[in-house]
Structure formats: structure tokens, C-alpha cells
C-alpha distance (Angstrom), angle and dihedral (degrees) to the residues before:
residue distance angle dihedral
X1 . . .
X2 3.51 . .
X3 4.11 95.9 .
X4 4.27 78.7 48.6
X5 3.69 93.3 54.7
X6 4.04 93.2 43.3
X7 3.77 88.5 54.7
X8 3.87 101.2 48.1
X9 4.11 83.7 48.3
X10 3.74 87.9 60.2
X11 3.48 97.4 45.2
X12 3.78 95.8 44.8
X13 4.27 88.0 44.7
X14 4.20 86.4 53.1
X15 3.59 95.2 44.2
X16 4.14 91.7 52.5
X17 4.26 96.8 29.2
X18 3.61 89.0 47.2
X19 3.92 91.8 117.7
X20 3.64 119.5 30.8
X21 3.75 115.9 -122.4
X22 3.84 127.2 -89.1
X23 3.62 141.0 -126.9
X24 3.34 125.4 -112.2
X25 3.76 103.6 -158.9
X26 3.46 89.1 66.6
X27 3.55 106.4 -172.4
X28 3.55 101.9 43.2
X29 4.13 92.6 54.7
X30 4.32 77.7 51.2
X31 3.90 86.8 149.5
X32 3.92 94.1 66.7
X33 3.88 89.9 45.6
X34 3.83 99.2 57.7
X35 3.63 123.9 -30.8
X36 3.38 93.2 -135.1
X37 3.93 88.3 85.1
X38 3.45 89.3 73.3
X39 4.08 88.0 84.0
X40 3.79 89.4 43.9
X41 3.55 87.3 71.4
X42 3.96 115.9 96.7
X43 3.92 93.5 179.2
X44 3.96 128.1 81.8
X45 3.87 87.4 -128.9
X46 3.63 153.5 164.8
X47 3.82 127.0 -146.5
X48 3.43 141.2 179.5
X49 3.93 150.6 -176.9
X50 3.72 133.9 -162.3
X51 4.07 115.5 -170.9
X52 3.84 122.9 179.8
X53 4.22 131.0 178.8
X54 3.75 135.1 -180.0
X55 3.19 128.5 -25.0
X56 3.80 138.5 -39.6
X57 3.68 95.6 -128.2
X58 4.31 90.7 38.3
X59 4.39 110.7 89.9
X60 4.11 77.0 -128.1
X61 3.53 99.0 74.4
X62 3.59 126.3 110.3
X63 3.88 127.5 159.8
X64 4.32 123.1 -161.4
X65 3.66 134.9 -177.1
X66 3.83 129.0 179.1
X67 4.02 131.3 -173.6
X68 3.56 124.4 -173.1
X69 3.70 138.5 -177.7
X70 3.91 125.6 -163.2
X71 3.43 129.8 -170.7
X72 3.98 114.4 -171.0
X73 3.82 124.5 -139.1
X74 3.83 105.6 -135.5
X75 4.11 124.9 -170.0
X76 3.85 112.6 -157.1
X77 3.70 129.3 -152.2
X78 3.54 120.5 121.3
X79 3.46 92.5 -25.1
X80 3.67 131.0 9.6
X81 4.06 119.4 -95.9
X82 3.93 115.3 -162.4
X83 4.29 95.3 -136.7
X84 3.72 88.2 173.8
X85 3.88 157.8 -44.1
X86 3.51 145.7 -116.6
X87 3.76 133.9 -162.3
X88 3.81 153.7 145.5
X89 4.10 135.8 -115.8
X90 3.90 143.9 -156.4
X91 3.26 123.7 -161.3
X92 3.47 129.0 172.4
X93 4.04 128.6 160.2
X94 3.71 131.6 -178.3
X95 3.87 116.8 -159.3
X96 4.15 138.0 162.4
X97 3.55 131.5 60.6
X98 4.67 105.8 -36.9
X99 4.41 77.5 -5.2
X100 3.59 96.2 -70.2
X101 3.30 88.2 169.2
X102 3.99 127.4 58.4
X103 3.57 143.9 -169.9
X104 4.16 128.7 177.0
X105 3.93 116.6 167.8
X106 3.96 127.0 179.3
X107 3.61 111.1 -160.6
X108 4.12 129.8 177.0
X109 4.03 114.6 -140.6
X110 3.72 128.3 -155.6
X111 3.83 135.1 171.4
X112 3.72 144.4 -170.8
X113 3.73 117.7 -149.4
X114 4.14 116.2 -153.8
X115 4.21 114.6 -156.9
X116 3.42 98.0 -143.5
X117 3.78 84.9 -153.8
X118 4.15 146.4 -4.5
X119 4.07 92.9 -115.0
X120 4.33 111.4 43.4
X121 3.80 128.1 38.4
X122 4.22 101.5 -107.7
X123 3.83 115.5 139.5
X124 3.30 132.1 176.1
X125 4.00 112.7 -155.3
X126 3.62 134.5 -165.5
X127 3.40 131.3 -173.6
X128 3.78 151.2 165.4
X129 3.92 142.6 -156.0
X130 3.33 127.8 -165.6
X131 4.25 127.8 166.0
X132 3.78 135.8 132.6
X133 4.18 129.0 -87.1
X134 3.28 136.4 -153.4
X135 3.70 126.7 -160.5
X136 4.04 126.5 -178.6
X137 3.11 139.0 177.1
X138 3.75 126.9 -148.4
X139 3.82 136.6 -164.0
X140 4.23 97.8 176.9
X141 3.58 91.1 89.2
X142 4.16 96.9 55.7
X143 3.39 115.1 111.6
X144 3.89 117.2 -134.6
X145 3.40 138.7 -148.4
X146 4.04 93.4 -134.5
X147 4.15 78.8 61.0
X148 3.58 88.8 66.2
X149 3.76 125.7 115.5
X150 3.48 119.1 -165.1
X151 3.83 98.5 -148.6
X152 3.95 100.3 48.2
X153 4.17 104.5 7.0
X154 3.84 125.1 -124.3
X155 3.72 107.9 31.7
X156 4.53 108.0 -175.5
X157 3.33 87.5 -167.7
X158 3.84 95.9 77.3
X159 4.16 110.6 67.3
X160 3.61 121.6 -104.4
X161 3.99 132.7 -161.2
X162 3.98 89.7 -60.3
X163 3.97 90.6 -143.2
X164 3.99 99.6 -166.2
X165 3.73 122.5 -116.2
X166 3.81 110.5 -102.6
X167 4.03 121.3 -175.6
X168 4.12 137.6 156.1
X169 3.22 137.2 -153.7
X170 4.43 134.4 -145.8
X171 2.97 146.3 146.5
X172 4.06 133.6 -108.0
X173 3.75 145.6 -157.7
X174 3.56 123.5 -174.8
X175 3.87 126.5 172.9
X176 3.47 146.1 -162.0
X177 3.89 150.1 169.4
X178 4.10 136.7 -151.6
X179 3.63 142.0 -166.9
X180 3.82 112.9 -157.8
X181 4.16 129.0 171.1
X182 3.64 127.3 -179.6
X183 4.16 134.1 -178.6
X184 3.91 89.0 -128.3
X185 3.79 147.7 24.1
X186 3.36 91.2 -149.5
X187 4.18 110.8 80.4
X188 3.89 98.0 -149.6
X189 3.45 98.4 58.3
X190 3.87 101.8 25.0
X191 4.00 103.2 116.7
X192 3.82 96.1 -176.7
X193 3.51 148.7 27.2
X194 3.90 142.0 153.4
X195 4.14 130.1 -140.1
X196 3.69 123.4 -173.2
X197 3.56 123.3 158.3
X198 4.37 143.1 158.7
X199 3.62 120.5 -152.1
X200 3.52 135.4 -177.4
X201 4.30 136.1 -147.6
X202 3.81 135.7 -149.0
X203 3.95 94.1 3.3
X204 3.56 84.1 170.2
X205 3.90 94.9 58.8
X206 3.83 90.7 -131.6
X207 4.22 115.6 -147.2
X208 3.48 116.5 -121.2
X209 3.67 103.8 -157.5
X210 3.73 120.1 175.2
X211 3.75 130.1 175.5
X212 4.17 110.5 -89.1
X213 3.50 87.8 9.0
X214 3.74 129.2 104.0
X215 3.87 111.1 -117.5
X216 4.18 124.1 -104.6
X217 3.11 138.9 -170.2
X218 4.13 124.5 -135.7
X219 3.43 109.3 -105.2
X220 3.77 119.5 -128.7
X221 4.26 113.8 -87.6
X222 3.88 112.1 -155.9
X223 3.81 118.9 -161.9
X224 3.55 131.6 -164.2
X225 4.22 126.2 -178.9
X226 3.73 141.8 168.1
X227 3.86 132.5 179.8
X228 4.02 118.0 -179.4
X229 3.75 115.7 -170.4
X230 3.46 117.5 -147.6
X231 4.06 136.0 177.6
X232 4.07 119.7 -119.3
X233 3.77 97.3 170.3
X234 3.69 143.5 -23.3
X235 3.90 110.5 -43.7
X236 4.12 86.0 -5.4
X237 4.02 117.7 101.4
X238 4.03 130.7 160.2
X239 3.47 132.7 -132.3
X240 4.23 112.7 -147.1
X241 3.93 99.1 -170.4
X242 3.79 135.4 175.3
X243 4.21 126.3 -169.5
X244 3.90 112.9 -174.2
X245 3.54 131.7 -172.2
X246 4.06 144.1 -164.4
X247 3.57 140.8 171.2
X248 3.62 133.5 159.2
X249 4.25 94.1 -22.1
X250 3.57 90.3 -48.3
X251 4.42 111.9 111.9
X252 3.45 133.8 -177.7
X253 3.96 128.1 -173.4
X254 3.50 124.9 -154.7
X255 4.38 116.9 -164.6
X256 4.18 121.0 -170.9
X257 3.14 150.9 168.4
X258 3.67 135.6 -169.2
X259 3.93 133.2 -162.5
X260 3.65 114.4 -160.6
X261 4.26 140.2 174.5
X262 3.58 154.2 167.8
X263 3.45 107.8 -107.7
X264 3.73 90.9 -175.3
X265 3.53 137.3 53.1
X266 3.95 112.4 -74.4
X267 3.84 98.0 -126.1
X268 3.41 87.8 46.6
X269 3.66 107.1 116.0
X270 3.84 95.5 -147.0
X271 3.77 92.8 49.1
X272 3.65 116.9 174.1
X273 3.88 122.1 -144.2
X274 3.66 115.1 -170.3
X275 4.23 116.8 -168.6
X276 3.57 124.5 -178.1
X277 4.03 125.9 174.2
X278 3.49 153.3 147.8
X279 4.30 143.4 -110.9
X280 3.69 125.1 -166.5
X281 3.70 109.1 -168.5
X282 3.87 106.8 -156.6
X283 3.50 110.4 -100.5
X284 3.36 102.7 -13.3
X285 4.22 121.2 55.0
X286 3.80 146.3 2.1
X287 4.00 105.5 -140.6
X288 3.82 120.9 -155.1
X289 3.66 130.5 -156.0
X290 3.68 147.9 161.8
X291 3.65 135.8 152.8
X292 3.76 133.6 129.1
X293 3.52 153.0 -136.1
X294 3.86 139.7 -105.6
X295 3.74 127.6 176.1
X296 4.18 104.2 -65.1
X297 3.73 90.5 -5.9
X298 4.06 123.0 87.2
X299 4.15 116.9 166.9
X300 3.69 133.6 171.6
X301 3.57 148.4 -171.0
X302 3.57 136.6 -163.3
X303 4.05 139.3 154.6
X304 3.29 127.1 -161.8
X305 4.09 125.5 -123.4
X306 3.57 110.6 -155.9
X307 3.68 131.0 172.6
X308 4.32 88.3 -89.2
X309 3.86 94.6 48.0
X310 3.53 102.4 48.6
X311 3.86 108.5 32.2
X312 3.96 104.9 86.2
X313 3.65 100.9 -158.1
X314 4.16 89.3 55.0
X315 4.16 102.0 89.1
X316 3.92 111.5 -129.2
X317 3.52 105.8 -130.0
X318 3.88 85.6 -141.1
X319 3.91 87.2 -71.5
X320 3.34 113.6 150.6
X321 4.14 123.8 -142.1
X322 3.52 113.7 -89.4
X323 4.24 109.0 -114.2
X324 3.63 135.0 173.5
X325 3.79 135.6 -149.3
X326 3.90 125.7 -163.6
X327 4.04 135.8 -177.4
X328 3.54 127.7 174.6
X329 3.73 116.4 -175.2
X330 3.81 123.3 -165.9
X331 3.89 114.9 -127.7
X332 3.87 92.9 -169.7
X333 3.95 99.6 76.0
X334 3.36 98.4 174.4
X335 4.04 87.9 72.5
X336 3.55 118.2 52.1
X337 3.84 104.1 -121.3
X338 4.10 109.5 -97.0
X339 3.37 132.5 -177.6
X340 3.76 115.3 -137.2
X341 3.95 106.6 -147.0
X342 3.76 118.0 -22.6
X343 4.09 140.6 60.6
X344 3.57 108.7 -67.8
X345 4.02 83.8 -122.1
């Protein structure tokens, strides 16, 4: 019974973790988009995301982190040309009712940048990550109703099922390319600029191959993205953005827009940019941010408003709204830190 019950946990745990969650700051978790971002960073720079939903004790909840560090490849002549990037990620995500199920991944990033020619700013980037993941699943933390004690509740002193600890191990490669253009080097006075990109997850086709389960291999995840800036009026630009997904039939489409502006003088050397926007993932979630930028500092918030958080007569469950927090810092402080096409989140 017990060996029974272990083996319909798996399966149900593979069938819901089959993808691993998603940011919803986008652009600022760049690396996990395409990983040919990594040379459309000009800053030696460290970023990171935090993203929490529900409850500990609800089957929705599901927990994610990220760190990344980037360290651009510049060429200097008379003037400095970015020609590529390197960097490293963390990644590690809890998810499942009191985060049965796990997830941690290191991955290495590199990119190659491609002037398009001496006289405008049009790149072409390519770039590739590759690193090892772990993902486990664990039953020690389930609370069960032979644990119970009528007179004060959940007692952990009294055994449980013991349903053993089962995790595996592989590695991944994912790849991606991007063609960005932009009026300006120079951030503060650039006016417009255009992203596009395609990416694509588990080239290798990694097996997943747990104990009492039948192996599987990840299915292929193609990405596609596109961010335009445009100006609306001095110091004020918009950002019209698309993310798209697919894997194995299943699609989702992500639509934005961000407003953004200086709310300080220009030649200020402590200028302060302040960007606020809006996602609406297709059938599924309106996402909220804002947050802004000054000098070697970049933070952001966003929550997002799915179909449970924002329909009133839909009880809660005691979940909590999913939100997100981000902060990049720039370790380079002689350089203010820049971004080169896209929203800063």
C-alpha cells in the first residue's frame, strides 16, 4: 500500500512540476529568458529575484529565487564595444503542498555579440547556458493524520507514513539568439531602440528518471520576445513588449507595456528613473509592476492578479497573491549601471 501510494505521489508531482515556474519581472531574470542577454549587459552586475504564492500549507504554493552574476566582455578603441558577456546563475524553487517538491539548478552563461557594422548600434548576439539540476522530491515534511492529537492537534513526535526522499540529477543546455538596435549608446538620451530574440530549453532532452516511475525526457521549450522603445514626450518613453511560450502543444502568450521617466534632471548625477507597467498573460493573469532605478541601484515590484486573487466571490483558501521583488546592483561603480535595449524590469 505504502510502495502504491509513493508511486501515485510521483506521478501526480511529475505531471504538475513538469515545467519549472516563471518569472514575472521578465527582464530583470533576462538569463532565464534567453541566454543571449547575458552579452546585452554593459554592467559588471549582480541581480536577483525573489517570487512567493499561496500558502505553505495550500497544494498551490510554490516559492523561487534566482541570483545571477554577469561579467561583460568589452573591446576598446576609440570607444568601447561590448563583444560579449559571461556569467553565472542560481536557481532554486520550492513548490507543492509544505514544498514537497524541489528544484535547484546552477547554470554558466556566455555570449558573443556581432556589430553589424562600424557606424550604427545593431548587434546580433548569441549565446548559450549550460549547468546541472537537481530536482527532489520529499515526503518527511507531510503532515499525517495518524500525527494527530486530539487534545492539542499535530503532534511530530508520533511517526507518520515515512515516504522516502527521492531526487535526480542532469544536465541541461538551452540556447538562444537576439537582434537588438538602438539610436544611442548613451541610456539618458537614447530615444529608441528595438529587441527581438528566440530561445530554446533542454536541447539535450534531459531524462528524468525517478524511482517507481517510468523515465522522461524534457520536452523542448521554445521562446520568442520583443521590446520596442519608443518616445511619448520629453523624458517619457514606452515599452510595447511581447514574451511567448511553447512546449509539447501547450502555448502561452504574454502582452506588456511599460511607461518609464526621469524624474530628475538628466545631468544630474543621481538621476532617478522611475518605470511602471503592465502583463496580461492570455487567459490566465494580469501582472503588475513598478520600481525604479538610481545610479548602481535598480529594484522592482510586481504582484500577480490571477483569476483567484481578484474575483471576490472565489473564497481564498488562505492563499496569498503571488508577488515578486527584484534588485540588481552594479559592481562596476565607475559606470553608472545602463541597460542596453530593454525595460529595466
Amino acid at each position: 500500500m505504502r510502495n502504491t501510494f509513493t508511486t501515485a505521489l510521483f506521478l501526480f508531482s511529475l505531471n504538475v512540476f513538469a515545467q519549472e515556474g516563471q518569472f514575472s519581472q521578465y527582464f530583470a531574470s533576462s538569463s532565464f529568458m534567453s541566454p543571449a542577454f547575458t552579452g546585452a549587459i554593459p554592467n559588471l552586475s549582480l541581480n536577483s529575484n525573489y517570487k512567493r504564492g499561496g500558502s505553505p500549507n495550500s497544494e498551490n504554493f510554490f516559492e523561487m529565487v534566482q541570483t545571477t552574476f554577469t561579467y561583460p566582455f568589452q573591446k576598446h578603441t576609440s570607444k568601447s564595444v561590448q563583444v560579449g558577456g559571461a556569467g553565472i546563475s542560481f536557481f532554486q524553487e520550492r513548490r507543492g503542498y509544505q514544498g514537497l517538491y524541489s528544484a535547484r539548478k546552477v547554470l554558466l552563461n556566455g555570449a558573443y555579440n556581432i556589430k553589424l557594422d562600424q557606424f550604427s548600434n545593431r548587434y546580433f548576439i548569441f549565446g548559450l547556458q549550460g549547468g546541472a539540476v537537481q530536482q527532489r522530491i520529499n515526503g518527511n515534511q507531510l503532515q499525517w493524520g495518524s500525527q494527530f492529537n486530539k487534545y492539542f492537534g499535530y503532534d511530530d513526535t508520533r511517526p507518520g507514513e515515512g515516504i522516502p526522499v527521492s531526487s535526480v540529477f542532469y544536465p541541461v543546455f538551452n540556447f538562444g539568439v537576439m537582434y537588438t538596435a538602438f539610436d544611442n549608446q548613451n541610456l539618458y538620451i537614447r530615444d529608441r531602440s528595438f529587441t527581438f530574440g528566440a530561445s530554446i530549453d533542454n536541447l539535450n532532452r534531459p531524462v528524468i528518471d525517478y524511482q517507481s516511475v517510468e523515465p522522461s525526457h524534457l520536452n523542448f521549450l521554445y521562446k520568442a520576445f520583443g521590446s520596442v522603445k519608443l518616445p511619448l514626450a520629453p523624458r517619457w518613453h514606452i515599452f510595447p513588449s511581447f514574451y511567448a511560450l511553447h512546449s509539447h502543444g501547450n502555448t502561452q502568450v504574454n502582452a506588456g507595456t511599460y511607461l518609464s521617466t526621469f524624474l530628475s534632471s538628466v545631468r544630474s548625477r543621481t538621476a532617478f528613473l522611475m518605470q511602471f507597467g503592465a502583463w496580461y498573460r492570455v487567459g490566465d493573469s494580469v501582472i503588475v509592476l513598478t520600481g525604479f532605478q538610481i545610479e548602481n541601484i535598480r529594484l522592482g515590484f510586481s504582484v500577480d492578479l490571477n483569476a483567484q486573487t481578484y474575483n471576490l466571490g472565489t473564497e481564498l483558501s488562505n492563499d496569498l497573491p503571488t508577488y515578486e521583488i527584484s534588485l540588481t546592483y552594479n559592481l562596476n561603480l565607475s559606470r553608472p549601471l545602463r541597460n542596453m535595449t530593454s525595460p529595466i524590469f
